[in-house]
C-alpha positions as a Markdown table, in Angstrom:
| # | Residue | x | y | z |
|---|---|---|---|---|
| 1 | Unk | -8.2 | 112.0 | 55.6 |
| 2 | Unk | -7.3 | 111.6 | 51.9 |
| 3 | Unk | -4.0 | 111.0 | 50.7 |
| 4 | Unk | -3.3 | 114.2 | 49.4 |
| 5 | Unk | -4.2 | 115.6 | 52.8 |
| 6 | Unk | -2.1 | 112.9 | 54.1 |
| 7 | Unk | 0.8 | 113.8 | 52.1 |
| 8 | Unk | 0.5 | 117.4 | 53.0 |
| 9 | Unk | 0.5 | 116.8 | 56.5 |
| 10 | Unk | 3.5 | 114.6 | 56.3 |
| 11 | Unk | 5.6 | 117.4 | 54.0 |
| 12 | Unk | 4.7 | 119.5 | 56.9 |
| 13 | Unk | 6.3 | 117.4 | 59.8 |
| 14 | Unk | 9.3 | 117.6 | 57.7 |
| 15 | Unk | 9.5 | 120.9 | 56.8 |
| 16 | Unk | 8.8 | 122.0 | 60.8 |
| 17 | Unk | 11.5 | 119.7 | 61.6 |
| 18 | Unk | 14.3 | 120.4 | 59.6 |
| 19 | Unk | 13.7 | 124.1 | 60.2 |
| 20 | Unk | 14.1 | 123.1 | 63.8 |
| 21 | Unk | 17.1 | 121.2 | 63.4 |
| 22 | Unk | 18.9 | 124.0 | 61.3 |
| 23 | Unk | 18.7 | 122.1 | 57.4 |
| 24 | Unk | 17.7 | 123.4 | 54.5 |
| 25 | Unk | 13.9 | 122.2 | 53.0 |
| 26 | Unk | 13.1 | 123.0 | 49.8 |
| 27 | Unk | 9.5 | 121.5 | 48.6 |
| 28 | Unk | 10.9 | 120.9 | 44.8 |
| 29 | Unk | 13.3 | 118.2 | 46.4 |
| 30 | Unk | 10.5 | 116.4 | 48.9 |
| 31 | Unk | 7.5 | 116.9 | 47.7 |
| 32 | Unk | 7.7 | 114.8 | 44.1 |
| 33 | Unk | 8.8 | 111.4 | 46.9 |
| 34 | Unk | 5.5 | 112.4 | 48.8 |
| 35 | Unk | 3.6 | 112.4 | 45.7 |
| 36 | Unk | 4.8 | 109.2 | 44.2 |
| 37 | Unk | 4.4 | 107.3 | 47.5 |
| 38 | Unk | 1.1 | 108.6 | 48.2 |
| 39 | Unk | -0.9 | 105.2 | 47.9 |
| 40 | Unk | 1.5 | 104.4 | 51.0 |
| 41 | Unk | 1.3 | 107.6 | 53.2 |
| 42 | Unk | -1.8 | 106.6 | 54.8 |
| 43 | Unk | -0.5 | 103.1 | 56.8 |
| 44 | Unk | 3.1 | 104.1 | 56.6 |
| 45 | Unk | 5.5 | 104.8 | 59.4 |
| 46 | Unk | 8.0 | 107.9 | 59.5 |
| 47 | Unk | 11.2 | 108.2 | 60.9 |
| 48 | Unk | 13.3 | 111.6 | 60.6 |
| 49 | Unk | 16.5 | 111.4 | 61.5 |
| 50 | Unk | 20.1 | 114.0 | 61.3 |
| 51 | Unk | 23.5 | 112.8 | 61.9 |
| 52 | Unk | 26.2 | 114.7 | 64.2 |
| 53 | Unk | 29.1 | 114.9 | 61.9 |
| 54 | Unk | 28.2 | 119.0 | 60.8 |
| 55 | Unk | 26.8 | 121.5 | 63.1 |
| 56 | Unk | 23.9 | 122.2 | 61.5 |
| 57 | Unk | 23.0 | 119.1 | 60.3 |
| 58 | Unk | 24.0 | 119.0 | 56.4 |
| 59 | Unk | 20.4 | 117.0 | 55.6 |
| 60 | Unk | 17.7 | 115.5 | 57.6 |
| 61 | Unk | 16.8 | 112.3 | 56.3 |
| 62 | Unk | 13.5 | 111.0 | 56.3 |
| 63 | Unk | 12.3 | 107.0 | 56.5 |
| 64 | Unk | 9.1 | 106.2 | 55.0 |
| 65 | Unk | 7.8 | 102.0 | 55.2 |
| 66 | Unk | 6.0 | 101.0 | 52.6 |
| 67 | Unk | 3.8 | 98.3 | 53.4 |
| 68 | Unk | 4.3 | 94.9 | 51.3 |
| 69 | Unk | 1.2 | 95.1 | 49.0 |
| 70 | Unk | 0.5 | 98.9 | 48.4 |
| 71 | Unk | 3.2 | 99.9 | 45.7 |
| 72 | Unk | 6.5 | 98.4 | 44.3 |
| 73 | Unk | 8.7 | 100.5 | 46.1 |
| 74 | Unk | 11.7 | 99.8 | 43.1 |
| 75 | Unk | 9.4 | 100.1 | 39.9 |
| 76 | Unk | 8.1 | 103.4 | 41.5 |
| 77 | Unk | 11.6 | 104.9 | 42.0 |
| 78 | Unk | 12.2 | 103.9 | 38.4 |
| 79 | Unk | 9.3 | 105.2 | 36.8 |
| 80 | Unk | 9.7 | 108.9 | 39.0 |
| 81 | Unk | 13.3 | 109.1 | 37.7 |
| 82 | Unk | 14.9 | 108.8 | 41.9 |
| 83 | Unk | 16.8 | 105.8 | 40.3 |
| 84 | Unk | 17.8 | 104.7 | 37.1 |
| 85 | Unk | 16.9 | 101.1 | 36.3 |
| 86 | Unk | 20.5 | 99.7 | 35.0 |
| 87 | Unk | 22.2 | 96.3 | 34.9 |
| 88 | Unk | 24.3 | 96.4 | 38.0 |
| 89 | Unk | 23.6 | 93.9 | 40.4 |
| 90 | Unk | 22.5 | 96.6 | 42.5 |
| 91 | Unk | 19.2 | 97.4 | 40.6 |
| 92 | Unk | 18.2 | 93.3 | 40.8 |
| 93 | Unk | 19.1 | 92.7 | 44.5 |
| 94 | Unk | 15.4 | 93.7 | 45.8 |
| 95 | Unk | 13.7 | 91.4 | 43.6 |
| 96 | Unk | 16.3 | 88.7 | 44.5 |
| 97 | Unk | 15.4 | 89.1 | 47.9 |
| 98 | Unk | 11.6 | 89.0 | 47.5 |
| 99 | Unk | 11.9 | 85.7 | 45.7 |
| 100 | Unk | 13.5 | 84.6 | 49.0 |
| 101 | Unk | 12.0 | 85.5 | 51.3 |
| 102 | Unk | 8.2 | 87.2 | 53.1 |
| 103 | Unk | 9.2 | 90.9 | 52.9 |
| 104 | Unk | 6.7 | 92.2 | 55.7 |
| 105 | Unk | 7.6 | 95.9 | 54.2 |
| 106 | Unk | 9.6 | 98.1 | 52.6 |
| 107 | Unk | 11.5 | 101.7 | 53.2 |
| 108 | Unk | 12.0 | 104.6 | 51.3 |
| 109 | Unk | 15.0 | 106.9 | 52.6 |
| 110 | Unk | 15.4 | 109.8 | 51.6 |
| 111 | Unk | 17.3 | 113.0 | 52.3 |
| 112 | Unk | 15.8 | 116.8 | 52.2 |
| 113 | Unk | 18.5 | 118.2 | 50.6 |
| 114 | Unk | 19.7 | 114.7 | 48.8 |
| 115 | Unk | 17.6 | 113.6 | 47.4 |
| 116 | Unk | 16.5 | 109.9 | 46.9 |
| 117 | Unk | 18.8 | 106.8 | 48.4 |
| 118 | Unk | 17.8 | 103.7 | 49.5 |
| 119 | Unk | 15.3 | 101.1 | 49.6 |
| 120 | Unk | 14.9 | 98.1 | 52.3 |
| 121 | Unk | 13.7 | 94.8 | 52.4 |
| 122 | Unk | 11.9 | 94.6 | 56.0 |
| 123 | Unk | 11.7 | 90.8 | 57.1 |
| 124 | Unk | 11.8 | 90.5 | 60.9 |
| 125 | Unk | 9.9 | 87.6 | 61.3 |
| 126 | Unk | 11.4 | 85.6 | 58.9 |
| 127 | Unk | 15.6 | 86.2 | 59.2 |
| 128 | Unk | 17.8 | 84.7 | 56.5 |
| 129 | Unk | 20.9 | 83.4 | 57.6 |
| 130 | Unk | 24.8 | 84.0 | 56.3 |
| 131 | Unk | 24.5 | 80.9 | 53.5 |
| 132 | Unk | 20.9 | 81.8 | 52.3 |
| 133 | Unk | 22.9 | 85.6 | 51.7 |
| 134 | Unk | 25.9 | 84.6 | 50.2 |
| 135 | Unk | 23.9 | 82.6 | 47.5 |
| 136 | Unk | 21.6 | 85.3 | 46.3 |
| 137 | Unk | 23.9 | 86.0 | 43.1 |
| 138 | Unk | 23.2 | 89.8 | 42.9 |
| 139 | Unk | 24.4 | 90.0 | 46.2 |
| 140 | Unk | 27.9 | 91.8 | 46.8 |
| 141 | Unk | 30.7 | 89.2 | 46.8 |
| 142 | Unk | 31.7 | 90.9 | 50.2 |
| 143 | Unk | 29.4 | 89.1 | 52.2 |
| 144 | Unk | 30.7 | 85.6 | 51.0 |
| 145 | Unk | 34.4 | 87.0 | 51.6 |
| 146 | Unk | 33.9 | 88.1 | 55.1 |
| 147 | Unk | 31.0 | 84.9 | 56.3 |
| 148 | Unk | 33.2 | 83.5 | 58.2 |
| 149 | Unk | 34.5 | 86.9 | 60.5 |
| 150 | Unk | 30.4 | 87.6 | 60.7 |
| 151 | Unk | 30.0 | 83.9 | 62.0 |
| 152 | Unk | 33.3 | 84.3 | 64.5 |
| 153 | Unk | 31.7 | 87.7 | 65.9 |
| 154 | Unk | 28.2 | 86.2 | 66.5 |
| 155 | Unk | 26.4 | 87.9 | 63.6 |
| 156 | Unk | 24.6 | 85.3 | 61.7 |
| 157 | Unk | 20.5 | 86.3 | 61.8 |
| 158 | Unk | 19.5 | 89.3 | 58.8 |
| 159 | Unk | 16.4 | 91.1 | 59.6 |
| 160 | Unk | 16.5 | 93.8 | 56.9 |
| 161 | Unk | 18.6 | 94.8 | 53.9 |
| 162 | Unk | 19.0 | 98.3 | 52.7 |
| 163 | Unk | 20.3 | 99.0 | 49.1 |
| 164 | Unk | 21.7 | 102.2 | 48.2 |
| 165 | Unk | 21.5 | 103.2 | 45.2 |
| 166 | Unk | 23.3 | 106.4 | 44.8 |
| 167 | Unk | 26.7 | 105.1 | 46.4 |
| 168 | Unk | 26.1 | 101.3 | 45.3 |
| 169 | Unk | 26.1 | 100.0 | 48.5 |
| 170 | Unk | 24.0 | 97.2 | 50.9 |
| 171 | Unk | 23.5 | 97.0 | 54.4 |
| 172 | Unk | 22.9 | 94.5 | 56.3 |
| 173 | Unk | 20.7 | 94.6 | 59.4 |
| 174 | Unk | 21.7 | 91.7 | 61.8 |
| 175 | Unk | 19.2 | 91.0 | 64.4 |
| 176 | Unk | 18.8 | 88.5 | 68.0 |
| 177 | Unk | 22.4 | 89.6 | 68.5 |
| 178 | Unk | 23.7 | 87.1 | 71.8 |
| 179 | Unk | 24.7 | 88.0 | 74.6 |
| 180 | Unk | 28.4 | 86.6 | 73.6 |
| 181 | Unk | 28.1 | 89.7 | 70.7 |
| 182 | Unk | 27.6 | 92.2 | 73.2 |
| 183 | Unk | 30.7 | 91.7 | 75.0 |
| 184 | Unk | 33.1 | 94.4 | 75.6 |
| 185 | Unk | 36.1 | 91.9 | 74.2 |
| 186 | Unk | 33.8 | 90.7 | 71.0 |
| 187 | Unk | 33.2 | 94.4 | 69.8 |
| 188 | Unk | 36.6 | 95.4 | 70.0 |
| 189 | Unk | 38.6 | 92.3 | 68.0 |
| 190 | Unk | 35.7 | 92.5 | 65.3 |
| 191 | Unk | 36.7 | 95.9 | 64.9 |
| 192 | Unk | 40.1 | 95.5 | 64.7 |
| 193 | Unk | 39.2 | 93.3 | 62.6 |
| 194 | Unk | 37.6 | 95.4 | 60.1 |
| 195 | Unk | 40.5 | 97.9 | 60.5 |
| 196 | Unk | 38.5 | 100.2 | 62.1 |
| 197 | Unk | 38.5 | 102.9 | 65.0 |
| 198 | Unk | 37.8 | 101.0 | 68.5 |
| 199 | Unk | 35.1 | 102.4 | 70.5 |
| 200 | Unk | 35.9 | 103.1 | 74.2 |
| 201 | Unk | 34.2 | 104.2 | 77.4 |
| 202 | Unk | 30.6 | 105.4 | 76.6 |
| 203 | Unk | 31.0 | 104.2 | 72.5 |
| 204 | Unk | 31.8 | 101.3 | 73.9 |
| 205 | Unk | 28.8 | 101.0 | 76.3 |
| 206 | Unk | 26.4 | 102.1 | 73.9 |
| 207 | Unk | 27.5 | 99.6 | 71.1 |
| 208 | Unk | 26.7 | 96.7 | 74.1 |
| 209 | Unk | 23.6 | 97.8 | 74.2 |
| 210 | Unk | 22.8 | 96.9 | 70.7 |
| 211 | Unk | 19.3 | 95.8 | 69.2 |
| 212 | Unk | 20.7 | 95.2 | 65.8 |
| 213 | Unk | 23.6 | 95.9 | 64.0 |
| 214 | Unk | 24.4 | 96.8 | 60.8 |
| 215 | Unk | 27.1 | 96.7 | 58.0 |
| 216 | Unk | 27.7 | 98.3 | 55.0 |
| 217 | Unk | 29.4 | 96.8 | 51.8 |
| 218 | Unk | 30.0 | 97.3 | 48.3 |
| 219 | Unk | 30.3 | 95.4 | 44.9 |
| 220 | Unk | 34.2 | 96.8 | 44.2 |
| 221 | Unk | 36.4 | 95.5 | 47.6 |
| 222 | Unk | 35.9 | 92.7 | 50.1 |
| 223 | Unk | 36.2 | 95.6 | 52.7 |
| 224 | Unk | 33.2 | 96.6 | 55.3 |
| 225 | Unk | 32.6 | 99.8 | 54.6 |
| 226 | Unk | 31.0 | 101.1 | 58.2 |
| 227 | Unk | 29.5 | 99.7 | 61.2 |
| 228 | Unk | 26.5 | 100.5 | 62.9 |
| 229 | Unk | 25.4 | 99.9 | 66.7 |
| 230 | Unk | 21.3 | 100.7 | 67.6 |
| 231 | Unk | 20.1 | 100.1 | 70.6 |
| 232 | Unk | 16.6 | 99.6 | 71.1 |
| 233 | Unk | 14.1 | 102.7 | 70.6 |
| 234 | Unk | 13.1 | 104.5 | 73.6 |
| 235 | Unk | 10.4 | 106.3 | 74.4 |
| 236 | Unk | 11.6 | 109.6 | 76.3 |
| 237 | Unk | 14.8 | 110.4 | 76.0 |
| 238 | Unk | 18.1 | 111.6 | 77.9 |
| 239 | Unk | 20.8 | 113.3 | 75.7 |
| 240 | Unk | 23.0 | 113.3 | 78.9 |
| 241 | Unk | 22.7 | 109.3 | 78.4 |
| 242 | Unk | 24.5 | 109.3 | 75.0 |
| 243 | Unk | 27.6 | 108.7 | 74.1 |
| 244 | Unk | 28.7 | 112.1 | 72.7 |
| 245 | Unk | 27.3 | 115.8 | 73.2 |
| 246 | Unk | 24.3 | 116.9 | 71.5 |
| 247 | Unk | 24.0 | 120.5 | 69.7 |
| 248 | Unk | 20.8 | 122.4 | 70.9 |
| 249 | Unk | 19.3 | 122.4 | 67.6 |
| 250 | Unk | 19.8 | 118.9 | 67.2 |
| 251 | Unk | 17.9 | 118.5 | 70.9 |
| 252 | Unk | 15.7 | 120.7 | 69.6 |
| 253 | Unk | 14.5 | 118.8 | 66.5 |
| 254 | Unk | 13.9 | 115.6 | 68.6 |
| 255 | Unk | 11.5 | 117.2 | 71.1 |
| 256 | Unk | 9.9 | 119.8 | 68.8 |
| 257 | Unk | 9.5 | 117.1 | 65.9 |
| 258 | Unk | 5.3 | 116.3 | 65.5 |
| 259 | Unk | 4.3 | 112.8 | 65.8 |
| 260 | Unk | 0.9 | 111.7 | 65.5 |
| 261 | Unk | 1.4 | 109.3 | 68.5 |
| 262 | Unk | 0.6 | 110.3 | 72.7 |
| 263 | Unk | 3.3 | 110.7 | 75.1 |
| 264 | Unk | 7.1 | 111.9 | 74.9 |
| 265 | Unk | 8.8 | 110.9 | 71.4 |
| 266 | Unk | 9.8 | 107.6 | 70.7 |
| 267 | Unk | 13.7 | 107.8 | 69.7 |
| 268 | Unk | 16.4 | 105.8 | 68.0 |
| 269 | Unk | 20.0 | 106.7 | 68.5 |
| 270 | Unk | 22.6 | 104.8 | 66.6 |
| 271 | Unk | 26.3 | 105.6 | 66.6 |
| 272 | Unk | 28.5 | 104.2 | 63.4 |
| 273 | Unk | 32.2 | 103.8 | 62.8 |
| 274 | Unk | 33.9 | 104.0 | 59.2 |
| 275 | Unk | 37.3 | 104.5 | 59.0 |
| 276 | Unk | 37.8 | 108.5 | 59.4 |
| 277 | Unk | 35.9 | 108.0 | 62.7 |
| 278 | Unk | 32.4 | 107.9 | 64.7 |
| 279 | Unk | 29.2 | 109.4 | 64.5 |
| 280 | Unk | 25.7 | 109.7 | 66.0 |
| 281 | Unk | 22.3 | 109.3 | 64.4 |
| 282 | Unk | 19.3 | 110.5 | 66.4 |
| 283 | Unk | 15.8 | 110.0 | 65.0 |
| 284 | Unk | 12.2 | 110.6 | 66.2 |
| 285 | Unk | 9.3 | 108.7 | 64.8 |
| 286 | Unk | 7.1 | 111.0 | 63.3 |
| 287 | Unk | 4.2 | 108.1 | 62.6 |
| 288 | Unk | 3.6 | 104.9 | 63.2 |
| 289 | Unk | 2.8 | 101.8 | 61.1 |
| 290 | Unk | 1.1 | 99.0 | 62.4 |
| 291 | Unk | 4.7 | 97.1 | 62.2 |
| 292 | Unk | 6.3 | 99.7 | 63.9 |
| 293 | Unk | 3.5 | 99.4 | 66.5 |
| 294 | Unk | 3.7 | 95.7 | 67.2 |
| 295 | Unk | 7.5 | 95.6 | 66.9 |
| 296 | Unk | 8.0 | 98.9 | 69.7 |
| 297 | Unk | 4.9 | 97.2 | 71.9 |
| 298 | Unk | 7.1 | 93.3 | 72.4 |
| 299 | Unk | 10.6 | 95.5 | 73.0 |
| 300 | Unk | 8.9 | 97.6 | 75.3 |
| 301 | Unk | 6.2 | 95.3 | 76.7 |
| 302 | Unk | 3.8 | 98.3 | 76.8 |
| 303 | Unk | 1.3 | 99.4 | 74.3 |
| 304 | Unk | 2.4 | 101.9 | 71.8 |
């Protein structure tokens, strides 16, 4: 298949599935990312994912990994005009983080209806820890001020960073959480210690559950911004087994999504907390990249 085809094919999966979850597509907004990233479409995995706070989902956002080798996933934003290249500390952190460490790959994420967001740093065999962080100099001062709360609340191993580039933001993907972090007395003093909402009952149950964990910060305050809970992708899933209620368009979007895999859909849920309340993410993979393969097959300890 040739990457145009490719690129096609993968505009179409989007198109289908935020029509099925109730979002607004237009092809002038998603189709110039396809185009750019095109070199990348063929190996790359895709996640599409909508969020529970509106009913219709505002946006559906799409993932796309970029596998380390294929394209610079920063100079290409730059040179499309998604981001403009500028002297905040936000527009050097990538490269600081590829000097430091093996970036297996990257992600692009996107939104239909926003537009270009973020970019990751994907490194999950090869974590940096809270000091090798806090001295990367573009980094936001907020990791350094809040080291020691991370350390205290067993969060101390970084799989993956994600800069945002339309808010100015970074988050951080903490990974081989402990079984001291999953605690129902652990989750609940690290958020009142981040001034935020405490989950209960089924919130609460699903943040246990975690695979990783993430946090968001910014350049301007010492404050975390929003906290994030995923548990581990399943394949299959039960909406009745999540922690709030699902709309049936939103139901609908995960089973009717295409994916170029066999078998039910493989589906990540995370729930997040900022400080006007909680929300759900649901997303289905769409495709899968050899990473993503690998990565599902030793959670899962069957082939993907």
């Amino acid at each position: 298949m040739s990457k145009a085809t490719v690129a096609e094919d993968v505009y179409a999966a989007i198109e289908e599935s935020a029509r099925l979850a109730g979002t607004p597509c237009s092809r002038e907004t998603v189709w110039p990312v396809l185009s750019a990233y095109e070199k990348a479409l063929p190996q790359a995995g895709i996640v599409l994912s909508v969020s529970t706070v509106e009913h219709p989902p505002a946006d559906l956002d799409y993932t796309i990994t970029v596998p380390s080798g294929t394209v610079d996933p920063y100079a290409v934003a730059v040179a499309n005009g998604f981001v403009t290249d500028t002297d905040h500390p936000a527009g050097t952190l990538l490269a600081d983080i590829q000097a430091r460490v093996p970036v297996t790959e990257h992600l692009i994420d996107c939104g239909v209806v926003s537009g270009f967001s973020k970019i990751y740093a994907h490194f999950p065999f090869d974590l940096l820890g809270l000091s090798q962080l806090a001295d990367i100099p573009s980094m936001p001062p907020a990791l350094a001020d809040n080291t020691d709360l991370f350390a205290r609340h067993h969060l101390t191993d970084v799989a993956m960073i994600g800069i945002d580039y339309q808010r100015k933001t970074v988050n951080l993907y903490f990974a081989h959480l402990p079984e001291e972090f999953r605690t129902a007395q652990n989750i609940l003093e690290l958020h009142r210690e981040l001034g935020l909402p405490e989950p209960s009952g089924k919130m609460l149950e699903f943040a246990r559950k975690s695979f990783r964990v993430y946090v968001t910060l910014g350049w301007d305050s010492s404050r975390i911004e929003r906290i994030c809970y995923a548990p581990s992708p399943v394949r299959g899933w039960d909406p009745s087994h999540l922690p709030v209620p699902v709309e049936p368009e939103v139901e609908k979007f995960v089973n009717g999504s295409r994916r170029t895999y066999a078998g039910p859909p493989i589906v990540i849920a995370a729930v997040k907390w900022t400080a006007d309340g909680q929300y759900l993410n649901l997303g289905p993979y769409c495709r899968l990249s050899p990473l993503m393969r690998k990565l599902l097959q030793q959670l899962t300890g069957q082939p993907v």
